[in-house]
PALO-319951 format. One record per residue (C-alpha): residue number from 1; x negated, z, y negated. Coordinates in Angstrom, 2 decimals, decimal comma. Example, Ala and Ser with C-alpha at 12.3 -4.5 7.8 and 13.67 -1.06 7.14 Angstrom:
NODE     k         X         Z         Y
NODE     1    -12,30      7,80      4,50
NODE     2    -13,67      7,14      1,06
// end
This chain:
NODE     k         X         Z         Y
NODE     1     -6,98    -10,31     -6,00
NODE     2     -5,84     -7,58     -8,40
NODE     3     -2,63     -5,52     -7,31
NODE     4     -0,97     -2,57     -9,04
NODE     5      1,66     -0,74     -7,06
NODE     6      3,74      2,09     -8,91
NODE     7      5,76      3,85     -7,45
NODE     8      7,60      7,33     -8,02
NODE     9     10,42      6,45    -10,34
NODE    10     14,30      7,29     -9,84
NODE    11     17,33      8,99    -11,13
NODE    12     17,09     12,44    -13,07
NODE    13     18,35     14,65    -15,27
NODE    14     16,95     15,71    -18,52
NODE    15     14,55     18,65    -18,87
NODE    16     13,21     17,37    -15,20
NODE    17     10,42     16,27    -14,12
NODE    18      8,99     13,06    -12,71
NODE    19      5,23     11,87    -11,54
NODE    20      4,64      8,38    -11,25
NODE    21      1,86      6,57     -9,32
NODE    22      0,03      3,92     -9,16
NODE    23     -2,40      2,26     -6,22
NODE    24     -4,92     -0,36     -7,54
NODE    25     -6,41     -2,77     -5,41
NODE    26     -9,05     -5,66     -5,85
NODE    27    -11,07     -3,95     -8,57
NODE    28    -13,81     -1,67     -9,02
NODE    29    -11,33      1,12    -10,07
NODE    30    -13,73      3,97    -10,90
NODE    31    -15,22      1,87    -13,68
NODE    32    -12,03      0,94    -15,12
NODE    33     -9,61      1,77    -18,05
NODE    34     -6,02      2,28    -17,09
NODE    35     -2,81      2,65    -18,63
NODE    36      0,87      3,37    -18,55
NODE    37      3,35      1,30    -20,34
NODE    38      7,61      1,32    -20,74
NODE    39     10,03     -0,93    -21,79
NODE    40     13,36      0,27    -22,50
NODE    41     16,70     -2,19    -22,38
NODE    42     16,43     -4,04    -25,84
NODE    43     13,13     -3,03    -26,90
NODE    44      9,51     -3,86    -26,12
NODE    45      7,00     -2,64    -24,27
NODE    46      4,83      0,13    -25,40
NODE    47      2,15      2,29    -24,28
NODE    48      2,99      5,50    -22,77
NODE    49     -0,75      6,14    -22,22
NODE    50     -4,06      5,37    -21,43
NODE    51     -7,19      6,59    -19,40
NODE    52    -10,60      5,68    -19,47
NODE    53    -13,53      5,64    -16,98
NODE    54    -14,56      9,04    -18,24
NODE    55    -10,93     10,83    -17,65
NODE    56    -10,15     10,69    -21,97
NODE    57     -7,21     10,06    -22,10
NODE    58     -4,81      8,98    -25,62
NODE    59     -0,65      9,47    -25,48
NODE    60      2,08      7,82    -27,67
NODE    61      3,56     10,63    -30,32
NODE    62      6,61     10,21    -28,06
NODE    63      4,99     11,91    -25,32
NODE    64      2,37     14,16    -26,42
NODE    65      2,83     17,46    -24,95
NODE    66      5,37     16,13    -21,80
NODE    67      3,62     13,96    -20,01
NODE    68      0,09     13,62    -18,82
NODE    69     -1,78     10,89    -17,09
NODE    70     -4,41     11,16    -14,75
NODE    71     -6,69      9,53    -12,44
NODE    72     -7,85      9,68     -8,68
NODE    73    -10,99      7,38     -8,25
NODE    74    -11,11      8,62     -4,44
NODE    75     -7,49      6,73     -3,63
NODE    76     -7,66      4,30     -6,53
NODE    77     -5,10      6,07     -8,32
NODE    78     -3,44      6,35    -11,52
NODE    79     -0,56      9,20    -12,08
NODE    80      1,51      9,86    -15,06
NODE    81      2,94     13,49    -14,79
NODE    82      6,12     13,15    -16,72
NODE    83      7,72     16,64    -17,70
NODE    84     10,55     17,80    -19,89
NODE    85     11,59     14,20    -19,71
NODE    86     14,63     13,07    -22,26
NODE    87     17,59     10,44    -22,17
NODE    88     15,34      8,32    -24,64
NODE    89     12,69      8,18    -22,16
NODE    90     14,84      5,81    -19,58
NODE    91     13,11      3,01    -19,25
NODE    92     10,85      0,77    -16,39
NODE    93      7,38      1,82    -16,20
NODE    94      4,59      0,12    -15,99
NODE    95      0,82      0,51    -14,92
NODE    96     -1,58     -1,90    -16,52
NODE    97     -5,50     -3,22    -16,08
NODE    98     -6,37     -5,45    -19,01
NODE    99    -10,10     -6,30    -18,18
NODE   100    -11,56     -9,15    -20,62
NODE   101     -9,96    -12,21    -21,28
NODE   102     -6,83    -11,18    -18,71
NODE   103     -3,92     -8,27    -18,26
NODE   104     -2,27     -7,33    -15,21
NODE   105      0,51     -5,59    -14,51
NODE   106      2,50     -3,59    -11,68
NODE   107      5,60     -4,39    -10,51
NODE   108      7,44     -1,88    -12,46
NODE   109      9,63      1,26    -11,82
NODE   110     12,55      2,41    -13,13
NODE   111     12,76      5,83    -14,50
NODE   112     16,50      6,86    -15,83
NODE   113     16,66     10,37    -17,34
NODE   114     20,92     11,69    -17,27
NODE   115     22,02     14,07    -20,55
// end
């Protein structure tokens, strides 16, 4: 049984910083593509970023430069560094596994970013 489990969200102000995290469990994670998706009140949900089994990695324009996601195939873990973080990046944040033919998702966590 897949489960993704992010955690690491929470209240800050802009200019901060933030580092998300997410556990996998029930899949061969070192082999795996991974990504990090948000959805903002009103809007839908859009990738943040994305890592493959080989550590390349591929940002939206909106983040390029702030944030950085990573992987630790040792703890089945996927981070997203999140740094000089803005009002417009408030949103719940997602971590994602879309093998063939399926898509799973992580519970979610809410990141809120304060002017």
């Amino acid at each position: 049984q897949v489960q993704l489990v992010e955690s690491g969200g929470g209240l800050v102000q802009a200019g901060g910083s933030l580092r998300l995290s997410c556990v996998a469990s029930g899949i061969l994670f070192r082999l795996v593509n991974m990504g990090w998706y948000r959805q903002a009140p009103g809007k839908q949900r859009e990738l943040v970023a994305g890592i493959d089994s080989s550590g390349n990695t591929n940002y939206a324009d909106s983040v390029k430069g702030r944030f950085t996601i990573s992987r630790d195939n040792a703890k089945n873990t996927v981070y997203l560094q999140m740094n000089s973080l803005k009002p417009e990046d408030t949103a719940v944040y997602y971590c994602n596994y879309r093998p063939v033919l399926n898509n799973y998702w992580g519970q979610g966590t809410q990141v809120t970013v304060s002017s």
